[in-house]
C-alpha positions as CSV (number, residue, x, y, z in Angstrom):
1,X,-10.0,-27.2,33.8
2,X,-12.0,-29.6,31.8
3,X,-15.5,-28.8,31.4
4,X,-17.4,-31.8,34.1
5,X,-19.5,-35.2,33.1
6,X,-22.6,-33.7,33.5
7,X,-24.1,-37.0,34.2
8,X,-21.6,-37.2,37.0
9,X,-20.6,-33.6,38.1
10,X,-19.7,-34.6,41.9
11,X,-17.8,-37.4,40.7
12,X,-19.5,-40.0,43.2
13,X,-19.9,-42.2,39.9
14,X,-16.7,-42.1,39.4
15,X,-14.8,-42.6,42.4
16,X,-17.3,-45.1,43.4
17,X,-16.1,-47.3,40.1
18,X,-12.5,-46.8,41.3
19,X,-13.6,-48.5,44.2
20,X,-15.4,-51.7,42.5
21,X,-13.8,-55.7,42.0
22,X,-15.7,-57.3,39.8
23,X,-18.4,-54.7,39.1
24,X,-19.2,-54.7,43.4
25,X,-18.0,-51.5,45.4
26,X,-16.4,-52.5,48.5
27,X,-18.3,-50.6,51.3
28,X,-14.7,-49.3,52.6
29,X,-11.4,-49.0,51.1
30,X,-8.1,-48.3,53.3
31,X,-6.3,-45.3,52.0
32,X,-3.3,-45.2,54.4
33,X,-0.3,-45.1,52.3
34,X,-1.9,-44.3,49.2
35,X,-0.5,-40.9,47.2
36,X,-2.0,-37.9,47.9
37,X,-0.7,-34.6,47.2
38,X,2.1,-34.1,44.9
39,X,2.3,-38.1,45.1
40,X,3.3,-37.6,48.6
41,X,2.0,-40.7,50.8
42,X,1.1,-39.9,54.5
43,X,0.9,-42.8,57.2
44,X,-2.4,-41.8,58.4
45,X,-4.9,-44.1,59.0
46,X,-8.2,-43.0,56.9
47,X,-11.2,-45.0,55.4
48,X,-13.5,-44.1,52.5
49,X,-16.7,-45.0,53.8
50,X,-18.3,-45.7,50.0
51,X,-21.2,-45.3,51.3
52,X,-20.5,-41.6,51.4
53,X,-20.3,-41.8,47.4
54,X,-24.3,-43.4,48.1
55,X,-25.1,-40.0,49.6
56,X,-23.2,-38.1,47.6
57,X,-25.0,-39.4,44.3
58,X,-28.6,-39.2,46.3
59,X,-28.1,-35.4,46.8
60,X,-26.7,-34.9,43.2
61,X,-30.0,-36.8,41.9
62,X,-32.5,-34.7,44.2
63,X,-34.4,-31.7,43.7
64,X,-32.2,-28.9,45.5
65,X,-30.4,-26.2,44.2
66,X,-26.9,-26.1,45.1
67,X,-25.9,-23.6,43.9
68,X,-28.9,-20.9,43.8
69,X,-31.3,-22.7,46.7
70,X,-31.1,-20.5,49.4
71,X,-32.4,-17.1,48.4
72,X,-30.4,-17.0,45.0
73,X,-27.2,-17.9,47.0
74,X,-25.6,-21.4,47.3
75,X,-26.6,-23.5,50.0
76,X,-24.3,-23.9,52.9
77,X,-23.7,-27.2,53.7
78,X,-21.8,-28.8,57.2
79,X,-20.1,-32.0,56.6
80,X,-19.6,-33.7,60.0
81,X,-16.3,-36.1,60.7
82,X,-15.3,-35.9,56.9
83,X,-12.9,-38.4,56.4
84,X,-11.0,-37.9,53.8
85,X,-13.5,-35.4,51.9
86,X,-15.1,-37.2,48.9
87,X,-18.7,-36.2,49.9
88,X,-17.5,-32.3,50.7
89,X,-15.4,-32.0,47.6
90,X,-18.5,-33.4,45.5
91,X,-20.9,-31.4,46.8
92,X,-18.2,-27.9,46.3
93,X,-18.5,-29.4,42.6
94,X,-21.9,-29.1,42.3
95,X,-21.7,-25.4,43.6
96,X,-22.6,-25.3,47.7
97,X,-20.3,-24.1,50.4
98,X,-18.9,-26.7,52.1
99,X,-17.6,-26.5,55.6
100,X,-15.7,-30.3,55.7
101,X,-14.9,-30.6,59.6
102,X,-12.5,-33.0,61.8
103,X,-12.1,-33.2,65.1
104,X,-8.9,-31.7,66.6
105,X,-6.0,-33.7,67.6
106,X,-7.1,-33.9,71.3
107,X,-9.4,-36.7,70.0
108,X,-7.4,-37.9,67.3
109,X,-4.0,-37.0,66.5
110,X,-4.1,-38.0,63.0
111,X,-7.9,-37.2,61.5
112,X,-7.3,-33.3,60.7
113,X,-4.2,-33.8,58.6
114,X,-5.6,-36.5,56.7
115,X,-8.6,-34.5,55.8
116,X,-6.1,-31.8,54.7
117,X,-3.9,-34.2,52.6
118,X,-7.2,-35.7,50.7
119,X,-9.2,-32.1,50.3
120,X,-6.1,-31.1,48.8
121,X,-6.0,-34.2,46.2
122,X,-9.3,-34.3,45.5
123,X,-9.7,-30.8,45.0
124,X,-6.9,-30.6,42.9
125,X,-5.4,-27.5,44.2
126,X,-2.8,-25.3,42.5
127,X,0.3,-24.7,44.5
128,X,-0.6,-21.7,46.7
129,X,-4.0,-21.9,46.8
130,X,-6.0,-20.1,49.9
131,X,-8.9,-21.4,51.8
132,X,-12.1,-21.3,51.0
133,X,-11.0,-23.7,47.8
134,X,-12.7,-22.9,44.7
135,X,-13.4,-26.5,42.8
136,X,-15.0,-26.8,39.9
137,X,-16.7,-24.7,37.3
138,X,-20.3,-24.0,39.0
139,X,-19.2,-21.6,41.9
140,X,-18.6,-24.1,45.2
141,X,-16.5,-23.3,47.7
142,X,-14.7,-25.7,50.4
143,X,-13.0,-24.8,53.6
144,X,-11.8,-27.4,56.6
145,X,-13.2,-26.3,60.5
146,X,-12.0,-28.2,63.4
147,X,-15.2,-29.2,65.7
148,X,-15.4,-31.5,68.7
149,X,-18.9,-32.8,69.9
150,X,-20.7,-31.7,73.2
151,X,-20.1,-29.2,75.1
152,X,-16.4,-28.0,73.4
153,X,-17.9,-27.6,69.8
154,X,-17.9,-23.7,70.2
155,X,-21.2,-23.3,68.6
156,X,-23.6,-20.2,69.4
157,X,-27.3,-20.5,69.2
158,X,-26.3,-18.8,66.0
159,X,-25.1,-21.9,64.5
160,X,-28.5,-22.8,63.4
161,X,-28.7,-19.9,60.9
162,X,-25.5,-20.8,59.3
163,X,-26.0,-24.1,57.6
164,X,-28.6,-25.1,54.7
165,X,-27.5,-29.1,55.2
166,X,-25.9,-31.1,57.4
167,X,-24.4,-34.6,56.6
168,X,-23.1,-37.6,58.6
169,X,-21.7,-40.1,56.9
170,X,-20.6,-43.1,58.5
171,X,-20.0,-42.1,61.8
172,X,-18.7,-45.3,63.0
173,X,-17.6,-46.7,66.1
174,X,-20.1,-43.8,67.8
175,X,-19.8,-45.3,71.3
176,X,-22.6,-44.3,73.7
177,X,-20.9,-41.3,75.2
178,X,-20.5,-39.9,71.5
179,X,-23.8,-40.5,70.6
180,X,-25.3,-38.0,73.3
181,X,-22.3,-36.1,72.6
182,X,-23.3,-35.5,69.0
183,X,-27.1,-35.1,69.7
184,X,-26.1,-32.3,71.3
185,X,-23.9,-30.7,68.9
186,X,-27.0,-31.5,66.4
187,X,-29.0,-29.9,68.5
188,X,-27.2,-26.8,67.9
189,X,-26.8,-27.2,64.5
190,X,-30.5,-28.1,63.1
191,X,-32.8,-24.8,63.1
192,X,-36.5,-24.7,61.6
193,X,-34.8,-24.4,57.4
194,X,-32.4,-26.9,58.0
195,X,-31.8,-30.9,57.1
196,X,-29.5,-32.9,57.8
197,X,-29.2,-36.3,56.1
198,X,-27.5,-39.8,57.8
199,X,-25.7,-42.7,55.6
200,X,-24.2,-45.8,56.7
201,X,-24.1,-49.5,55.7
202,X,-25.7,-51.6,58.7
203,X,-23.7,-51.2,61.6
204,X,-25.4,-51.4,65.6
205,X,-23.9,-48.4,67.0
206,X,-25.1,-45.9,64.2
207,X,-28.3,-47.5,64.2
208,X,-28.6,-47.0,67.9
209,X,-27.9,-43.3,67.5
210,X,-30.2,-43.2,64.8
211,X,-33.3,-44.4,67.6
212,X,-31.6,-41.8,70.0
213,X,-32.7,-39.5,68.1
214,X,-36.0,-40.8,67.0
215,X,-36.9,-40.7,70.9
216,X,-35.9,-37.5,71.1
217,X,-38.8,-35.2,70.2
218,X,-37.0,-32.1,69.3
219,X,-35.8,-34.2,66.0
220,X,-38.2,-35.5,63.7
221,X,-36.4,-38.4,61.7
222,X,-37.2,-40.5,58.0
223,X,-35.2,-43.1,56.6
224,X,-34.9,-42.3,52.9
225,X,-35.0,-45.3,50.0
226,X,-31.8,-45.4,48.0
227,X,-32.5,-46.0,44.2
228,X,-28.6,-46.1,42.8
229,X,-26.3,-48.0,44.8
230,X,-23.6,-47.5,43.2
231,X,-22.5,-51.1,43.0
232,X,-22.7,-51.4,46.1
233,X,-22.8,-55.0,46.9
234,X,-26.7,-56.2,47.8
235,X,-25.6,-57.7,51.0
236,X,-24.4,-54.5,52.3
237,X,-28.0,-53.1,53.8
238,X,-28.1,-49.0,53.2
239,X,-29.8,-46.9,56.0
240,X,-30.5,-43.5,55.0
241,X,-32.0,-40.7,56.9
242,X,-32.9,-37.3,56.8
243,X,-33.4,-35.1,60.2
244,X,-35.0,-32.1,60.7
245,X,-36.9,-29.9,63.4
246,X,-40.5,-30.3,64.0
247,X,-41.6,-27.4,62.2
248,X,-42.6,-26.3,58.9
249,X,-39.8,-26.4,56.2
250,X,-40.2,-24.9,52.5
251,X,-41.0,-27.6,49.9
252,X,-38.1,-28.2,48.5
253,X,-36.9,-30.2,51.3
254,X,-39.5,-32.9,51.4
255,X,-38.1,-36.0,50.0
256,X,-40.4,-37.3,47.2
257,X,-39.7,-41.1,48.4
258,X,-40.1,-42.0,52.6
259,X,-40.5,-45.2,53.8
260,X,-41.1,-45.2,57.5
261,X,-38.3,-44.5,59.9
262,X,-36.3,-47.0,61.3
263,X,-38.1,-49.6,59.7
């Protein structure tokens, strides 16, 4: 494998030009019936939310260690509802462990095997390959977990030990019985060392979930200012946030640039 860009190591940079008309990224890009692996084409019906490639470029630019930042280990990071797996594969590039989850196909009959199909391209895995995937030259890992919100997520109160990061991107059409749904499941997932950050492009129902949890004291939440777009075209307003637990975290969490939440 070729050695990576290493102004672009995730490949957010690149895949976000792929996306662009005219030097603007489109904030979403249908991928149903485009080639995935082995040039096979599946009819699922699965969005890259771009501004996942946002995100992904954000946390390639900040200060953590991917690879060595949790006690000379790579940080474990929980992708939530990924898609089609741009943000989890980039972030096995850069050298975490990525858990990339769907829901299972009592919610959706379709999600999980598209997130196998794209993991698979993306990744570019040799015929035969076992989970966890290795991807790229700097250590990361990447395997797929099914997980449903509420109280069916199966997660212990260990759950809050086993993830450095947690990411939501684009969690769209979160209607009100998913939001508390997914508070919960935070809930479970967020201990005292742990972030989680929140992307999407303006849209009402993730902005109300976003002031669910700003009400909720347990959660202590700060919208984030986004420096690189991406291309991303200037009428498409960015929210970023990151989430974490009311109590002291190590320094190398605290974002160098806040501007007040929900603002």
């Amino acid at each position: 494998m070729a050695a990576p860009d290493e102004r672009d190591v995730s490949g957010a940079v690149s895949w976000a030009s792929s996306c662009a008309v005219d030097g603007r990224m489109r904030s979403w890009v249908d991928l149903e019936g485009h080639p995935c692996v082995g040039g096979h084409r599946i009819g699922c019906d699965v969005m890259l939310w771009t501004a996942s490639l946002v995100l992904l470029r954000f946390l390639e630019a900040s200060a953590l260690d991917w690879r060595t930042g949790r006690e000379g280990g790579p940080l474990r990071v929980l992708e939530l509802s990924a898609g089609a797996g741009h943000l989890a594969v980039g972030l096995a590039r850069l050298g975490a462990h990525v858990t990339a989850t769907e829901c299972s196909e009592t919610h959706d009959r379709t999600a999980w095997r598209a997130l196998h199909a794209w993991i698979a391209r993306l990744a570019r895995l040799r015929e035969g390959a076992a989970q966890p995937y290795a991807v790229g030259v700097r250590g990361g890992t990447l395997r797929t977990r099914m997980l449903d919100w509420g109280p069916g997520d199966g997660l212990g109160g260990a759950a809050r030990d086993e993830f450095d990061v947690v990411l939501l991107s684009e969690l769209v059409a979160l209607g009100e019985e998913l939001q508390g749904l997914l508070v919960e499941t935070l809930g479970r997932l967020l201990g005292p060392r742990t972030v989680a950050f929140a992307i999407f492009v303006d849209r009402p129902f993730s902005l109300n979930f976003m002031w669910l949890l700003s009400w909720d004291a347990s959660f202590i939440v700060e919208r984030l200012e986004v420096k690189d777009r991406l291309g991303l075209c200037e009428d498409d307003e960015i929210y970023l946030y990151k989430i974490t637990r009311p109590s002291s975290i190590p320094q190398a969490w605290r974002s160098e640039t806040v501007v007040p939440p929900l603002a």
